[in-house]
N, C-alpha and C positions, 0 to 999 in steps of 0.2 A: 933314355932310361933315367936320366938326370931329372928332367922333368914331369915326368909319370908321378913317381912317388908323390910329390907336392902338388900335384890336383889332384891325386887321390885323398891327402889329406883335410883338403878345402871340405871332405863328404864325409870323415872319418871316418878312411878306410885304408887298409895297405894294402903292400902286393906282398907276397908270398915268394922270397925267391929261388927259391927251388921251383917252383910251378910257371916260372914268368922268364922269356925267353924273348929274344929276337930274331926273325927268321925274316928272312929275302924273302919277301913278297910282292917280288917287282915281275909285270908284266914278261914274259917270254919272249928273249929276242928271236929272227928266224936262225943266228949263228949258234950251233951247238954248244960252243964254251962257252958262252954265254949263261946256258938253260941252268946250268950247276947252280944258282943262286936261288932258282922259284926254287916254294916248297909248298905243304897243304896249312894251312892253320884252320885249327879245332877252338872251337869257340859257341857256345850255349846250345850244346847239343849235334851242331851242323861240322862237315868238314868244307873249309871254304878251299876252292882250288880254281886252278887256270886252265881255263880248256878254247875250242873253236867253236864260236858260236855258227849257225846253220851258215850264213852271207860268210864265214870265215875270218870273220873279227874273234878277237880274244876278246875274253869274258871271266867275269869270275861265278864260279856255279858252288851250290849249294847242294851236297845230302847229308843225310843223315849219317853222324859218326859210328864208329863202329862198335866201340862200348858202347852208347844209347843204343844202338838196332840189336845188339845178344843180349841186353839189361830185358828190353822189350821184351823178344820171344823168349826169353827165359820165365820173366813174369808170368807169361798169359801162361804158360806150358804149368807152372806149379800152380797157378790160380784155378785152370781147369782138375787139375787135380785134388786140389784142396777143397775145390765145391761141385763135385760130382753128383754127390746126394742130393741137393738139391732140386728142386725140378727143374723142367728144360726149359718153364716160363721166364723163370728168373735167373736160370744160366744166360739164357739169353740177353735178357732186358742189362743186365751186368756188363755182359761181351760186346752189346753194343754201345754202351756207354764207356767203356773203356779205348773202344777202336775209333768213336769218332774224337775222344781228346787227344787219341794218338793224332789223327787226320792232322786236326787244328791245329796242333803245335809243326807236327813235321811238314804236313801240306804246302809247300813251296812248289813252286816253279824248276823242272829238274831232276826232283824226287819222289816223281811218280812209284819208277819200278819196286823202290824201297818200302812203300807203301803196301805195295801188290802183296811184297815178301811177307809182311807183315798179317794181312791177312789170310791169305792161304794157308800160314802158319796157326793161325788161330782156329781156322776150320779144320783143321788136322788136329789139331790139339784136343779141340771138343770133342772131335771125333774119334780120337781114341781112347779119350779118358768117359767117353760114356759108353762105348765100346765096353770097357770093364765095370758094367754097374753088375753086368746080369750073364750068367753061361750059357743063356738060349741062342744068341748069333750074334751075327756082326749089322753094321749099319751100310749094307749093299746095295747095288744095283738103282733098283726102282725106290727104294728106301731111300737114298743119297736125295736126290729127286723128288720126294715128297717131303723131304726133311727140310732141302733148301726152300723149297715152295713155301714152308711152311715159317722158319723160323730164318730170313733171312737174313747176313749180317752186310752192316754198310760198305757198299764199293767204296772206297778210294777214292778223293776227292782233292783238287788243289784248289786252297782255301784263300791263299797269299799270293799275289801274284807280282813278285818284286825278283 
């Protein structure tokens, strides 16, 4: 912590100390007192943690933090709402320009399901904010089905693979 500060200076920057912390982020031993020391560290947007890789090496894995993933679906959810009126050419062309910059920044290796969440959440969102354009029905059945056919938004993709 001594030396932080003074190469941050070298770039004319500080750290903030209320926001800047030291935490054990040393590998897991297999001895339980041990473990008391790992923790997650939150860092541009990702939560970085210690987990078992598939061969059972430790690793350190990446998702999305949890303020950046309810910032997200909270966005798309008032964005659907705020541009209902619109038509469904340019809700669309919109909601996929938004889900694939989501893809690319979060799109790591790990952070698939986080992904997934993300858009199911946004097909839901559309769907029930266009749902309320009009009192003649809902967007059902065979309608759900030509709707996706028609106006599809981007699967989930891992872009990064580090």
């Amino acid at each position: 912590m001594t030396a932080l500060p003074k190469r941050f200076a070298r770039f004319g920057l500080t750290i903030h100390p209320q926001k800047t912390t030291l935490v054990a982020f040393g590998k897991p031993s297999a001895r339980a007192a041990e473990r008391q020391g790992t923790g997650t560290v939150e860092f541009l947007g990702f939560t970085h943690y210690w987990a078992r890789s598939r061969q059972g090496y430790w690793v350190i894995k990446r998702r999305t933090a949890k303020k950046r993933l309810r910032r997200a679906l909270t966005t798309l959810w008032q964005w659907c709402r705020s541009h209902r009126h619109c038509t469904v050419a340019e809700q669309h062309q919109e909601l996929r320009q938004k889900l694939r910059g989501h893809y690319q920044y979060y799109g790591i290796r790990g952070n698939y399901r986080l992904l997934e969440v993300v858009l199911r959440h946004a097909e839901r969102a559309w769907r029930y904010w266009l749902n309320r354009r009009s009192q003649k029905g809902t967007i059902t059945g065979n309608k759900i089905a030509w709707w996706q056919a028609h106006f599809p938004l981007p699967t989930p993709r891992i872009v990064h693979n580090i």
